[in-house]
Kinemage of the C-alpha trace (Angstrom):
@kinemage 1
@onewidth
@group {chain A} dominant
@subgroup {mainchain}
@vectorlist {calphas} color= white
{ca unk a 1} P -7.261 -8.587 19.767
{ca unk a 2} L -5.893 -6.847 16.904
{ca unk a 3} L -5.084 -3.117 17.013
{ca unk a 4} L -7.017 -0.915 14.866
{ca unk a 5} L -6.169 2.292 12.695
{ca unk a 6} L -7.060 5.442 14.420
{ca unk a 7} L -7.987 6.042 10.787
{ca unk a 8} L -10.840 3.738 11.579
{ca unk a 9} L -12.322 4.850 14.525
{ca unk a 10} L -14.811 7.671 12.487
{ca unk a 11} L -16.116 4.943 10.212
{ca unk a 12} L -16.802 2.498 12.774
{ca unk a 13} L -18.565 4.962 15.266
{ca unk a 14} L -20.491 6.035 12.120
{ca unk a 15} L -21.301 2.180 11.503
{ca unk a 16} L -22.677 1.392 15.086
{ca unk a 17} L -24.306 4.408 15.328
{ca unk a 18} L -26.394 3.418 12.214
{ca unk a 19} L -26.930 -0.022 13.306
{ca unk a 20} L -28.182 1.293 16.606
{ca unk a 21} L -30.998 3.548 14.704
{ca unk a 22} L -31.909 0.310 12.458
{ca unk a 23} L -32.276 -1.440 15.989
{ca unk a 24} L -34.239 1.493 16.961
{ca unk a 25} L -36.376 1.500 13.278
{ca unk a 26} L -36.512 -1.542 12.286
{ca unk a 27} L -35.107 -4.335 15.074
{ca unk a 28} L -35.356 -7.703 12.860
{ca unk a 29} L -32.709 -5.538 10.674
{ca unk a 30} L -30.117 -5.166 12.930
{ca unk a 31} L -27.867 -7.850 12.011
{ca unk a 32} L -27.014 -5.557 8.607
{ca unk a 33} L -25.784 -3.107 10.928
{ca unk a 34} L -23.844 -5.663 13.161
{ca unk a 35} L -22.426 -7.673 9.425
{ca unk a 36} L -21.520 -4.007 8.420
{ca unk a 37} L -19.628 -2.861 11.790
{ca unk a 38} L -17.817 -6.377 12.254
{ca unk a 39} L -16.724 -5.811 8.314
{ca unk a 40} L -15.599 -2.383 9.361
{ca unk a 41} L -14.144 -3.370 12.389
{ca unk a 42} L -12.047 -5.801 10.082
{ca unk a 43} L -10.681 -3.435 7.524
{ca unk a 44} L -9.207 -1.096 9.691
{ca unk a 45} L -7.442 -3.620 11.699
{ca unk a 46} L -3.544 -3.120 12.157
{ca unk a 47} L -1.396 -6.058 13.233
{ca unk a 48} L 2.231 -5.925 14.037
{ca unk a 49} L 4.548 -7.259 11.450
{ca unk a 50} L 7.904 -8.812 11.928
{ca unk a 51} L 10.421 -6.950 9.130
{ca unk a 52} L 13.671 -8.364 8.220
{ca unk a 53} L 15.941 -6.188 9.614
{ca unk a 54} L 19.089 -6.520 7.095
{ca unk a 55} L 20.499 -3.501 5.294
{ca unk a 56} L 19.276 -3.357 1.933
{ca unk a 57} L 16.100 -5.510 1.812
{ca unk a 58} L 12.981 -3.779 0.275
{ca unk a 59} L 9.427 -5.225 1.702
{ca unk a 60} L 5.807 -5.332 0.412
{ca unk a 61} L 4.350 -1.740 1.421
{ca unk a 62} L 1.118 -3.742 1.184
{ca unk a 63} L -0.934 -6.437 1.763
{ca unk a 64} L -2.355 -8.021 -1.263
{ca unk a 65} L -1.991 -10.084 -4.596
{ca unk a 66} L 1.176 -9.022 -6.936
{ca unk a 67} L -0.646 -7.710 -9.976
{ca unk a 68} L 1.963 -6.555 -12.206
{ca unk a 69} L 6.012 -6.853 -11.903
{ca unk a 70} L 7.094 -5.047 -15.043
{ca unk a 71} L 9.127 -1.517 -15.971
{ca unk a 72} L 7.164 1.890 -15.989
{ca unk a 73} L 8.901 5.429 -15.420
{ca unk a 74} L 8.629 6.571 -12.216
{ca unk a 75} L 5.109 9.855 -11.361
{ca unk a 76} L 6.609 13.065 -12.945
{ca unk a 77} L 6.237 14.874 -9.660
{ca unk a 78} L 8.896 12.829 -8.210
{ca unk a 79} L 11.510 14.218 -10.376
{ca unk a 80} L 13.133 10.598 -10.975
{ca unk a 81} L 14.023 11.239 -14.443
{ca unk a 82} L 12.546 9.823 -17.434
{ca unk a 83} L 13.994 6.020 -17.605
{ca unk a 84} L 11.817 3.609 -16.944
{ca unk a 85} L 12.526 1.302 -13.676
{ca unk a 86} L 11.772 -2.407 -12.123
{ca unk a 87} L 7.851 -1.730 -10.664
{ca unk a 88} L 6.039 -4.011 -8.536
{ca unk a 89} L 2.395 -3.428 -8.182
{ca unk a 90} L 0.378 -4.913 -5.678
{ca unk a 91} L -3.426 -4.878 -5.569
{ca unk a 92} L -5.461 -4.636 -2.348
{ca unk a 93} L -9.213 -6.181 -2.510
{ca unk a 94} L -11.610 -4.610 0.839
{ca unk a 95} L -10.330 -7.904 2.651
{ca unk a 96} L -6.829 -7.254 3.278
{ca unk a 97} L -4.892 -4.987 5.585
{ca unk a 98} L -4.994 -1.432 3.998
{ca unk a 99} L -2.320 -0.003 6.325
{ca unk a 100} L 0.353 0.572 4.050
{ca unk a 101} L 4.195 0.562 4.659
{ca unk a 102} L 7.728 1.943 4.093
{ca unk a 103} L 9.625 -0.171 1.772
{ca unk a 104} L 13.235 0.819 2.549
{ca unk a 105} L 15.363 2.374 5.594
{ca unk a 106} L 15.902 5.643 4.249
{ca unk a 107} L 14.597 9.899 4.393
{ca unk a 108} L 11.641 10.433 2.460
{ca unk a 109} L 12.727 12.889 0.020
{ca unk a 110} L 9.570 13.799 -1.372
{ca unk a 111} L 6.247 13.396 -0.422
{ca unk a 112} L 3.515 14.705 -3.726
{ca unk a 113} L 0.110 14.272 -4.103
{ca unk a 114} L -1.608 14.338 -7.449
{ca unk a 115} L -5.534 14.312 -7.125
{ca unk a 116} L -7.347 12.491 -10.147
{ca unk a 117} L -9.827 9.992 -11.256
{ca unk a 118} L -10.808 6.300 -9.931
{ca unk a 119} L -10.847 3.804 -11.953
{ca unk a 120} L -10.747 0.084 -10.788
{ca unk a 121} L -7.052 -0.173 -8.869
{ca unk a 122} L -6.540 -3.211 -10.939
{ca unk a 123} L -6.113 -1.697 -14.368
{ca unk a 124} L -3.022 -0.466 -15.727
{ca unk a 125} L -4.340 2.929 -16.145
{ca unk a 126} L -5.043 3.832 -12.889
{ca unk a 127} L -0.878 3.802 -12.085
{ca unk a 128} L -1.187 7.321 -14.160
{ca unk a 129} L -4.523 8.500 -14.375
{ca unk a 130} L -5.696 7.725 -10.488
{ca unk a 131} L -5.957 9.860 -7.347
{ca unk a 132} L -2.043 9.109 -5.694
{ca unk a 133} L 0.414 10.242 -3.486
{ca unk a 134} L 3.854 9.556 -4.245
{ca unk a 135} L 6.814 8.650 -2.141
{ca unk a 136} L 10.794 9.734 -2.880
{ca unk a 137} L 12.701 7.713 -0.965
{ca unk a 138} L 16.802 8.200 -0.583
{ca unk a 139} L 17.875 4.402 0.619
{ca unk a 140} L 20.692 4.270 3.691
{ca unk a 141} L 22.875 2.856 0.524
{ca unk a 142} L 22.527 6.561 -1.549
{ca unk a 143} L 19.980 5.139 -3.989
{ca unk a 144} L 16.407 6.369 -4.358
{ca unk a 145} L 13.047 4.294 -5.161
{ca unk a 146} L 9.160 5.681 -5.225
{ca unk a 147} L 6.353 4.110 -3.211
{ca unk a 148} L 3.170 5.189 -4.596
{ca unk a 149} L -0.164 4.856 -2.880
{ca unk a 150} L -2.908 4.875 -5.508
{ca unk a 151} L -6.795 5.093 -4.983
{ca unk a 152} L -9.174 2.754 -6.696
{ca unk a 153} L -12.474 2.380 -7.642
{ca unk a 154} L -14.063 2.197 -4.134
{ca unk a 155} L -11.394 4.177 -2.265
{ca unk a 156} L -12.000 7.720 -1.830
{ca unk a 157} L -9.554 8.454 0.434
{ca unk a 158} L -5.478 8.554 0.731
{ca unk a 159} L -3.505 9.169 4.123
{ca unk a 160} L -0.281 9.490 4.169
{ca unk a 161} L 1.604 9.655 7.508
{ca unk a 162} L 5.185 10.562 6.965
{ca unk a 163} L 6.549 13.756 6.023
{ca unk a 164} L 9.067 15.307 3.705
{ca unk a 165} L 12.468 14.911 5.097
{ca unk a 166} L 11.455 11.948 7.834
{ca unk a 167} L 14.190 9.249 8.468
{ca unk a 168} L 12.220 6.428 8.341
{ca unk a 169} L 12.919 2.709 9.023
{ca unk a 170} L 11.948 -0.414 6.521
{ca unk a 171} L 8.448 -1.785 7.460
{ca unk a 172} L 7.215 1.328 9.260
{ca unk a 173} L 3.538 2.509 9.055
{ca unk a 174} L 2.796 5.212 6.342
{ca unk a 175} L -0.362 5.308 5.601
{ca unk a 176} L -3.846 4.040 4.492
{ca unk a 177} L -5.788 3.910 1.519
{ca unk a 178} L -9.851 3.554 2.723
{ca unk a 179} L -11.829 0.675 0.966
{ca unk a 180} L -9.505 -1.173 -2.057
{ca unk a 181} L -6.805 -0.033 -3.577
{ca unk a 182} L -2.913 -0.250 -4.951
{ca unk a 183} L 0.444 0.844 -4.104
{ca unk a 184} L 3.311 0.202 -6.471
{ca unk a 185} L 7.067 0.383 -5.959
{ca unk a 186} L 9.134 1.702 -8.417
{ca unk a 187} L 12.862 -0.116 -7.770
{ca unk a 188} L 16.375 1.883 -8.365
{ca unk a 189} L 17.782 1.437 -11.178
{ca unk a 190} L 19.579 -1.916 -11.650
{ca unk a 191} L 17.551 -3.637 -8.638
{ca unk a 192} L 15.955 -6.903 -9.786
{ca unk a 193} L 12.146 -7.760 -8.228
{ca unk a 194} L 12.682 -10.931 -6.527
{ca unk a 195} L 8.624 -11.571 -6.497
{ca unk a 196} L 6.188 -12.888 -9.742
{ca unk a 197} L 2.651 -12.068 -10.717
{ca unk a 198} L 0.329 -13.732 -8.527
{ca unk a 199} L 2.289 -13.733 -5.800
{ca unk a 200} L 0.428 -12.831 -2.121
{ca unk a 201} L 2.754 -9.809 -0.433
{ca unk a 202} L 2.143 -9.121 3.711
{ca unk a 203} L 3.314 -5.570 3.721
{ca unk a 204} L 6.396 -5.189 5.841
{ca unk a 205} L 7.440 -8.513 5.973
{ca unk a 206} L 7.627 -9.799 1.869
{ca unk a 207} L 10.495 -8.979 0.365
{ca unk a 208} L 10.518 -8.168 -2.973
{ca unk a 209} L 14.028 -6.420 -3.874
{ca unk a 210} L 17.495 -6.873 -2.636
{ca unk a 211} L 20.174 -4.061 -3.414
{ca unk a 212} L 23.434 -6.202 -2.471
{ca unk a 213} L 21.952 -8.998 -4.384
{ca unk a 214} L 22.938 -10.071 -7.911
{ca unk a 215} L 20.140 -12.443 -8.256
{ca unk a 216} L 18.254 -12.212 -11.441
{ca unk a 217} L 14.563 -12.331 -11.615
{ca unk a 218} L 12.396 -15.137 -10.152
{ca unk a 219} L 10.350 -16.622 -12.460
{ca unk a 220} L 7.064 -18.486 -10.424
{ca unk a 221} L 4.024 -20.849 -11.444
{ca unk a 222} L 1.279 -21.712 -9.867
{ca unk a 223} L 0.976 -25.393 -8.901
């Protein structure tokens, strides 16, 4: 059995509870109510992830398809200066895993959330215009990188759970994002993606950056 979210628990009571007044209404109706629970059931679900555990590897914070690997400057509320950095942006549809994790062993130097609009997650827009809450991360190696979780078109709803000034460890739990979404990781400066477009991430365990490597970027095709 997988774990699930405690983030999930009010949604899924609120799901069987409806399915049990449709059983009470309406009884040929009830499997809507049991299709709608299981589905619930399955998007809050949390499995255990095996991280790499080597200094200087940054992982997937989520599960998903790579949607963009490209340069962008890092949220203004992060105070990260105004050159753009290496971003990879991973999209979440309402079938993955929505728990969301740290990239990097580091402290979490600043933790800011920007209310806003909610377009789809998969346009490029929503990286400035969308509901988010930004991540400041200071790396064990002195350098800093941003993991932003940003809300989509379905996804009213951001939890974060780590706090400003937490030491936190690569792969750990942060947070959800409720019903499709995107998180994207804004690299230090000088730190090469090691991921392409199209590319499926499993949050905690993909790696997508090294910091001791020289490695240039991986170019990918589908075949």
């Amino acid at each position: 059995m997988v774990p699930i979210n405690r983030a999930g628990w009010p949604f899924i009571g609120l799901f069987a509870g409806a399915t049990l007044l449709i059983a009470w209404v309406a009884e040929p109706a009830i499997w809507i109510g049991v299709v709608l629970t299981a589905w619930c059931i399955y998007f809050f679900r949390d499995p255990d992830r095996v991280t790499p555990t080597r200094e200087g590897l940054i992982v997937a914070s989520a599960d998903g398809v790579i949607q963009t690997v490209d340069t962008a400057v890092p949220p203004t509320e992060l105070d990260m200066g105004p050159e753009p950095r290496s971003r990879v942006c991973v999209f979440m549809n309402v079938f993955n895993v929505h728990v969301n994790r740290i990239p990097c062993s580091g402290v979490i130097a600043t933790v800011a959330y920007r209310p806003g609009r909610f377009f789809n997650a998969s346009l490029d827009k929503a990286s400035e215009h969308n509901e988010r809450n930004s991540l400041r991360v200071i790396t064990t190696d002195g350098l800093d990188l941003a993991c932003v979780q940003i809300a989509g078109l379905v996804a009213r709803r951001i939890v974060c759970d780590v706090t400003q000034d937490e030491n936190v460890l690569t792969g750990q739990r942060m947070g959800i994002i409720r019903f499709g979404s995107r998180v994207d990781i804004y690299l230090p400066p000088g730190v090469t993606p090691l991921v392409g477009v199209g590319q499926h991430s499993v949050a905690g365990e993909t790696v997508i950056a090294d910091l001791r490597s020289q490695e240039s970027a991986r170019d990918g095709e589908i075949r």
